[in-house]
N, C-alpha and C positions, 0 to 999 in steps of 0.2 A: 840877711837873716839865715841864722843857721837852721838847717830840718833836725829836727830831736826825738827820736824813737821813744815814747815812753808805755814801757810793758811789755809782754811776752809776743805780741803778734807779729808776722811780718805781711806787709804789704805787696799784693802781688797772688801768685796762684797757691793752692795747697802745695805741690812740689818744690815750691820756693825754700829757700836758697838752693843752688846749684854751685859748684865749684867749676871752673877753670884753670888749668896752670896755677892751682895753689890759691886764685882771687875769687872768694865769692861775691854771686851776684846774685839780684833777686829778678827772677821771672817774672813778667809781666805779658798780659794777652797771648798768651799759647796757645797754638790752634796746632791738632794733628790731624792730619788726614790721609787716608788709607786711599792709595792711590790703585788703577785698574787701565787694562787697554780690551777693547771692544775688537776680536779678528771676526769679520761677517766674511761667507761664504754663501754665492750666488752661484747661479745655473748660467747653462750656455748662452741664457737671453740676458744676462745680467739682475734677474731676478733673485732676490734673498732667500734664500733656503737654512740657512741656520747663522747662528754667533755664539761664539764664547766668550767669556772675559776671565779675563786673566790677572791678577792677582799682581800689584806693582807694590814699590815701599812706601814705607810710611813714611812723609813730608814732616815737617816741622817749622813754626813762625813762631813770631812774637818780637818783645823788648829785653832787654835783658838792661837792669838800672844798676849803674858802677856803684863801688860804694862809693868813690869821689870821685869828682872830675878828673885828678890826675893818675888814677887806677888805670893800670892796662887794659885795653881795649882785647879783646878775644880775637882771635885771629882765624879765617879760612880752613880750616882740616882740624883746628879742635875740638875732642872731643867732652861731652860730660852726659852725667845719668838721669835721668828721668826716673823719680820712683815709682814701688808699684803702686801708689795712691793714686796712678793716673792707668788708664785700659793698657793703654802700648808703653808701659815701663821699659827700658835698658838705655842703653850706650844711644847717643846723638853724636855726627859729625856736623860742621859747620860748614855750608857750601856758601853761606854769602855773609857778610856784616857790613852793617849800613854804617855810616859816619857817623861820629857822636854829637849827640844834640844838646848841649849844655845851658843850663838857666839858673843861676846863683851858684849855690853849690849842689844840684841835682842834676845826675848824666845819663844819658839813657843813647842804648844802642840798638836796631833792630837786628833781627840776624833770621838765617833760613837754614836748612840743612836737610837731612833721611836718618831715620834708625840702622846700624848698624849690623849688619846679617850676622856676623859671627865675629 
């Protein structure tokens, strides 16, 4: 059975569709998180006397669903935009993509990556 879009919506988060290498895809379960490191600073007893934290990149998950099964897969180091409809809008790298999980004709890939510094 083929899946049949009918209407203007798309399926998946408000930032959906995203491009890749010219293939769009639709976002699915995106999660950003604002990441941090804890440096504590103890006395001669080893006692805690102060912390900072410190300010790390922004992570990125989720699915990313092919338009067909035989749509290229996104690959490792690429990149695509987040718009500003979401808090941490810009540029996304790709540091991981999971295997494609394919069920009739619907494909879905998960993937990970960080926001883009400049």
């Amino acid at each position: 059975m083929a899946i049949v879009q009918d209407g203007g919506g798309v399926f998946g988060i408000p930032s959906s569709p995203v491009t890749i290498s010219g293939v769009l895809y639709v976002a699915e379960g995106m999660t950003l998180n604002q990441t941090g490191t804890r440096a504590d600073q103890d006395n001669a007893n080893g006692e805690p006397v102060g912390s900072v934290t410190i300010q790390g990149r922004i992570e990125i998950s989720g699915n990313f669903q092919l338009p067909t099964p035989t749509a290229a897969v996104p690959s490792v180091g690429n990149t695509f935009f987040v718009p500003t409809t979401i808090r941490h809008s810009g540029t996304y790298i790709l540091t991981e993509v999971g295997e494609q999980q394919t069920q009739a004709d619907f494909a879905k890939v998960s993937f990970s990556g960080y926001k883009q510094i400049n």
